[in-house]
DSSP file (Angstrom, degrees, kcal/mol; ACC not computed):
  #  RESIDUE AA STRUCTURE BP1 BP2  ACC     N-H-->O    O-->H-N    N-H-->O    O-->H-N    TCO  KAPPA ALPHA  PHI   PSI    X-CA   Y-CA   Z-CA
    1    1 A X              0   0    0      0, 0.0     2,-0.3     0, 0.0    11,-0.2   0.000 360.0 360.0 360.0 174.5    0.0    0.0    0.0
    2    2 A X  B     -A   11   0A   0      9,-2.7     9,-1.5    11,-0.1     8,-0.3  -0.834 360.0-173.0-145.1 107.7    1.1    3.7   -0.5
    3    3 A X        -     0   0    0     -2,-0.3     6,-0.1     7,-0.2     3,-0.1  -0.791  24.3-161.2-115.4 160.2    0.2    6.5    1.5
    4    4 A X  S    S+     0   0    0      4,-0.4     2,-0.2    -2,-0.3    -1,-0.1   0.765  84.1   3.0-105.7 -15.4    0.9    9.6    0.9
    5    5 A X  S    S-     0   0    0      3,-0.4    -1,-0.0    -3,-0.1    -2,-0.0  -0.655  83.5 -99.6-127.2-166.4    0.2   10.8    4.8
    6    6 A X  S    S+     0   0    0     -2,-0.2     3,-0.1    -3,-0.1    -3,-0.0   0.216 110.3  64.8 -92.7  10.8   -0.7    8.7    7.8
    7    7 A X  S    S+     0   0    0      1,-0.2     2,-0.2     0, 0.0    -1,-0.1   0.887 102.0  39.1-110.4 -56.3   -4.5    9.2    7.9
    8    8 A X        -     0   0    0      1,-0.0     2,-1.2    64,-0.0    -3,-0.4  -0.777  60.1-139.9-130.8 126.1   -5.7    7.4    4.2
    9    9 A X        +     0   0    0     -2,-0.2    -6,-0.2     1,-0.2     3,-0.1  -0.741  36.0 162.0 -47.5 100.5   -4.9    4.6    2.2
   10   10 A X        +     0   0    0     -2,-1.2    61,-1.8    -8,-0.3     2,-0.3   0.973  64.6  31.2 -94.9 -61.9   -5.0    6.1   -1.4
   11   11 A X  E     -AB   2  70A   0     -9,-1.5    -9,-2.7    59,-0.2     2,-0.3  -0.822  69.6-170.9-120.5 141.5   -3.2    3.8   -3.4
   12   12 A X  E     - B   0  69A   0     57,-1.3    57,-1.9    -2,-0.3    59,-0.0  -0.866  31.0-112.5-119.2 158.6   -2.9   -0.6   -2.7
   13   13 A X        -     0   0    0     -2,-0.3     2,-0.3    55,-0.2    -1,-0.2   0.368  27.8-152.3 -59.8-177.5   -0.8   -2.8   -4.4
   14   14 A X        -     0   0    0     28,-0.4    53,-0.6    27,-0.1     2,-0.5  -0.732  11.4-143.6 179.8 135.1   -2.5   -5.6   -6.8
   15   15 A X    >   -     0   0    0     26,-0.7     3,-0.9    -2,-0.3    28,-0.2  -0.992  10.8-165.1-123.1  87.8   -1.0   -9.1   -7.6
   16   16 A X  T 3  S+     0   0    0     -2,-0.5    -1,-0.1     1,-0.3    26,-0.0   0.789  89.3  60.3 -78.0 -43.9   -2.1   -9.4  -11.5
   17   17 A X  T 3  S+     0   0    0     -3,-0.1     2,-1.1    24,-0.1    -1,-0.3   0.512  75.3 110.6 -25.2 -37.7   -1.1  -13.2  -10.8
   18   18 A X    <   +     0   0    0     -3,-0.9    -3,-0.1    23,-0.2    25,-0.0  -0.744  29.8 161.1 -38.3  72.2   -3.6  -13.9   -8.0
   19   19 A X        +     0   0    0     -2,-1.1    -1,-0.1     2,-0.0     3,-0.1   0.042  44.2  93.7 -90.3   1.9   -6.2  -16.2   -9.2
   20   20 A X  S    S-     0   0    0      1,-0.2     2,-0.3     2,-0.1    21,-0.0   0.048  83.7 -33.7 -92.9-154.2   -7.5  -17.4   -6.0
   21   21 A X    >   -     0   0    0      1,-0.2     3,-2.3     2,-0.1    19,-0.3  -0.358  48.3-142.5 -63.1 114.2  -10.3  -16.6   -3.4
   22   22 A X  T 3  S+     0   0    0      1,-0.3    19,-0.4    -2,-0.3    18,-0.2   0.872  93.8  51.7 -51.3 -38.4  -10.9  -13.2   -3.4
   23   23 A X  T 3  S+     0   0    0     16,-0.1     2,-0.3    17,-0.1    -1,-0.3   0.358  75.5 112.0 -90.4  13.2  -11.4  -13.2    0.4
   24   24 A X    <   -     0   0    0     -3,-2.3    16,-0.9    -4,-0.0    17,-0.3  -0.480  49.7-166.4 -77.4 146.4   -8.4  -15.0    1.7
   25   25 A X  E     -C   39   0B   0     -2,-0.3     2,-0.2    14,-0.2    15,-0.2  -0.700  19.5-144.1-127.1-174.6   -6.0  -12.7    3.7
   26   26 A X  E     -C   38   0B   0     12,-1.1    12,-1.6    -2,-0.2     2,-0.2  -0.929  23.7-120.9-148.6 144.8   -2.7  -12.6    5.0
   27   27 A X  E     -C   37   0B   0     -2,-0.2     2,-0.3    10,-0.2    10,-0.2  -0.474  24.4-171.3 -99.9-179.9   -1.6  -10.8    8.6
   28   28 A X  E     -C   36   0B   0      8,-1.2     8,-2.0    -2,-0.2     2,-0.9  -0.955  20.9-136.4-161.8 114.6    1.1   -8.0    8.6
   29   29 A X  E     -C   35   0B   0     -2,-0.3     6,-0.2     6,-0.3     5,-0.1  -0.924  25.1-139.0 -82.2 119.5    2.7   -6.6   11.8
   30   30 A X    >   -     0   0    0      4,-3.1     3,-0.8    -2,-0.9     6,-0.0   0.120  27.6-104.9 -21.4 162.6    2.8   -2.8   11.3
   31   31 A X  T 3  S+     0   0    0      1,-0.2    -1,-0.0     2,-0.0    -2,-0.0   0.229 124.6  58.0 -96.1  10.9    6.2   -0.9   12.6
   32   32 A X  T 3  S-     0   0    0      2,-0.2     2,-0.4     0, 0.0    -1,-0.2   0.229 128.1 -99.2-122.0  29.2    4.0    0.3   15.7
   33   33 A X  S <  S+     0   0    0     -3,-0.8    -2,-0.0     1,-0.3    -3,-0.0   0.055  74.6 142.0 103.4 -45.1    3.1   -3.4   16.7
   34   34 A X        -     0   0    0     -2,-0.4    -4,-3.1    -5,-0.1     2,-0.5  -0.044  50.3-130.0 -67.0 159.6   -0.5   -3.7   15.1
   35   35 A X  E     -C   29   0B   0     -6,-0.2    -6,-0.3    -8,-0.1     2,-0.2  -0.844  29.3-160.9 -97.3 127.9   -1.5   -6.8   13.5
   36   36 A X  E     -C   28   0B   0     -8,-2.0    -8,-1.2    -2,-0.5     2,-0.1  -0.444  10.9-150.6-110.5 150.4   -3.2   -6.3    9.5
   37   37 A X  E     +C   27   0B   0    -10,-0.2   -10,-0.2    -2,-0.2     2,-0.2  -0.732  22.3 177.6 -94.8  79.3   -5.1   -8.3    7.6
   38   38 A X  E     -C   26   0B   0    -12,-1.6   -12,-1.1    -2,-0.1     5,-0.1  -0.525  35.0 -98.1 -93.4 163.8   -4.8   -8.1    3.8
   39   39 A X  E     -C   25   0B   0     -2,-0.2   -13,-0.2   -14,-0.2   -14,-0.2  -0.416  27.1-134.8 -55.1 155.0   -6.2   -9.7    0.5
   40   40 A X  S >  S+     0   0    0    -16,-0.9     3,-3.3   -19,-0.3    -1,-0.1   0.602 106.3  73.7 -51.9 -47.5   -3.9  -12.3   -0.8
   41   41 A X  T 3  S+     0   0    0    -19,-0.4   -26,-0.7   -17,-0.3   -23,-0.2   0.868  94.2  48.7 -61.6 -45.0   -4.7  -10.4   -4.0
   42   42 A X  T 3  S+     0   0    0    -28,-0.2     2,-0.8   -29,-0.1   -28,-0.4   0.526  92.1 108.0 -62.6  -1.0   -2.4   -7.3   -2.9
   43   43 A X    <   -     0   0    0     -3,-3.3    -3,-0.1   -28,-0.2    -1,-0.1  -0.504  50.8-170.2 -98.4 128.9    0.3   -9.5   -2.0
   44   44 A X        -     0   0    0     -2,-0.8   -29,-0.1     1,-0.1     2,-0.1  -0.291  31.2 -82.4-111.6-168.9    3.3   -9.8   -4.0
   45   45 A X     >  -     0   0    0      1,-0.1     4,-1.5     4,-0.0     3,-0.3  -0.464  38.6-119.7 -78.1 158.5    6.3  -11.8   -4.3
   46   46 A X  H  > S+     0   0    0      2,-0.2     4,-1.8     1,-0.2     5,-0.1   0.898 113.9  52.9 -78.8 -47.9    9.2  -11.1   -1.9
   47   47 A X  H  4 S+     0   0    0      2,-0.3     4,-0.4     1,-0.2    -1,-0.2   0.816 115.7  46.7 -67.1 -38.9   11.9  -10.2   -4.9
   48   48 A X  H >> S+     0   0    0     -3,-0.3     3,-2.8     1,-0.2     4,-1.0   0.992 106.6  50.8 -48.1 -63.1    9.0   -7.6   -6.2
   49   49 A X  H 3X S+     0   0    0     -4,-1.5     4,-4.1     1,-0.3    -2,-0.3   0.779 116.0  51.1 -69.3 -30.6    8.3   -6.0   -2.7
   50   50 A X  H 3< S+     0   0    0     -4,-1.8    -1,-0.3     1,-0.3    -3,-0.1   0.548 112.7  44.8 -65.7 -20.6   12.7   -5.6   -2.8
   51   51 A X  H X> S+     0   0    0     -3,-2.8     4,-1.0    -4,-0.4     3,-0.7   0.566 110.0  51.1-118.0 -26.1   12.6   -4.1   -5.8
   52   52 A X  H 3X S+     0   0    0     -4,-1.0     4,-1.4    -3,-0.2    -2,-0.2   0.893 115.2  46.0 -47.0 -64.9    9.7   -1.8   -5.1
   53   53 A X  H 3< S+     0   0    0     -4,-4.1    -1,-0.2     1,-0.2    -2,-0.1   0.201 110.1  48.7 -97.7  37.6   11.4   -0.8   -2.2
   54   54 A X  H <> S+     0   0    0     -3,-0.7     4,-0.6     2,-0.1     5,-0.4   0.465 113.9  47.8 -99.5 -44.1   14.7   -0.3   -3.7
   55   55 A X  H >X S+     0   0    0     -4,-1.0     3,-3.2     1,-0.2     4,-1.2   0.863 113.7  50.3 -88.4 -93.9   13.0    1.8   -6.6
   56   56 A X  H 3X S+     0   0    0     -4,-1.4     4,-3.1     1,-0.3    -1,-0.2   0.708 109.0  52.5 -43.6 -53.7   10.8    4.1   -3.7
   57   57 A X  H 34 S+     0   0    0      1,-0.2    -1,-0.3    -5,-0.2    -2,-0.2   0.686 120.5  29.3 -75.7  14.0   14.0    4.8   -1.6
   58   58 A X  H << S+     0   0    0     -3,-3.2    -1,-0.2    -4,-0.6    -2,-0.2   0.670 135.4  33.7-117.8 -23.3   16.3    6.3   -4.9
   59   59 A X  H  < S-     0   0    0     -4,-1.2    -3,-0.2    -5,-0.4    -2,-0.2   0.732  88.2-145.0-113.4 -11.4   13.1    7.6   -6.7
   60   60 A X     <  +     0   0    0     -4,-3.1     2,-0.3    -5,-0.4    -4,-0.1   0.277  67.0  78.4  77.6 -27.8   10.7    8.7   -4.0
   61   61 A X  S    S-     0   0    0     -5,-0.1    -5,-0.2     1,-0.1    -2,-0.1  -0.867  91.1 -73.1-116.4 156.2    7.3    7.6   -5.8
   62   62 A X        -     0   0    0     -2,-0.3     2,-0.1     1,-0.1    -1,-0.1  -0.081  58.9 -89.1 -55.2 171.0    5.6    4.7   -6.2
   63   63 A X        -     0   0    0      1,-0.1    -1,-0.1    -3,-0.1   -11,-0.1  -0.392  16.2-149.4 -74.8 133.5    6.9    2.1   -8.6
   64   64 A X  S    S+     0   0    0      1,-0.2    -1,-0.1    -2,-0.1     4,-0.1   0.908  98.3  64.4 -77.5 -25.9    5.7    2.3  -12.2
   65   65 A X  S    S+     0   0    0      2,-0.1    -1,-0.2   -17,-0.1     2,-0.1   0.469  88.9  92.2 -87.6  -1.2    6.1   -1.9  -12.2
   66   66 A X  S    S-     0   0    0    -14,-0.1     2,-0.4   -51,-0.0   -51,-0.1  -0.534  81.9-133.3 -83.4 164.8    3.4   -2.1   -9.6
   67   67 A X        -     0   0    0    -53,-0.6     2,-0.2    -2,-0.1    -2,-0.1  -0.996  32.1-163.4-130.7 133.9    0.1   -2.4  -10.5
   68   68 A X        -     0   0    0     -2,-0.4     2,-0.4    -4,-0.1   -55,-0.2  -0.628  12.9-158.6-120.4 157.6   -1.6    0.3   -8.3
   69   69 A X  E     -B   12   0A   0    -57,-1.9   -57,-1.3    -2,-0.2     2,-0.6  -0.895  19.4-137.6-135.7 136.1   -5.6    0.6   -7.4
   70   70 A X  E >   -B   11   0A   0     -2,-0.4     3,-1.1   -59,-0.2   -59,-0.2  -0.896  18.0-174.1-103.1 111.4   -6.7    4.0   -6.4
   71   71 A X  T 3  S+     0   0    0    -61,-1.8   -60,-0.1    -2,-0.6    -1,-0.1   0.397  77.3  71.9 -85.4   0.2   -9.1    3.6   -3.3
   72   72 A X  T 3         0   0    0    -62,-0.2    -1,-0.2     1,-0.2   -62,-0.1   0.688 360.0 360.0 -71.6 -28.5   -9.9    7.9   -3.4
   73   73 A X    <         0   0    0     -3,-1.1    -1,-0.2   -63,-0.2    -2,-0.2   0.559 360.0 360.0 -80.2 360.0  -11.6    7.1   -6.3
């Protein structure tokens, strides 16, 4: 996911690969301790999320090689 402040999710991730139950999740510890639930469908492969977040820390914006949903809309 991608925020651009701490109050909204605007943009999630999307796993074009996914082909399973839409409603299956996966948990996520937060860096302040809380525990997440997200679709499986946002979830990508570990060598993406590495390369995502190689490509946010030099370029500062999300990754064009992501496939992004905008949840403001």
């Amino acid at each position: 996911m991608y925020l651009s402040d701490n109050e909204s999710a605007e943009f999630t991730s999307g796993n074009p690969q996914y082909n399973d139950a839409k409603d299956e999740t996966m948990e996520f510890y937060l860096s302040n301790g809380q525990l997440d639930e997200y679709p499986l469908s946002w979830v990508l492969p570990k060598k993406q999320i590495e390369k995502a977040l190689d490509y946010f820390q030099k370029i500062h914006k999300p990754p064009l090689f992501i496939t992004w949903h905008n949840d403001e809309t």
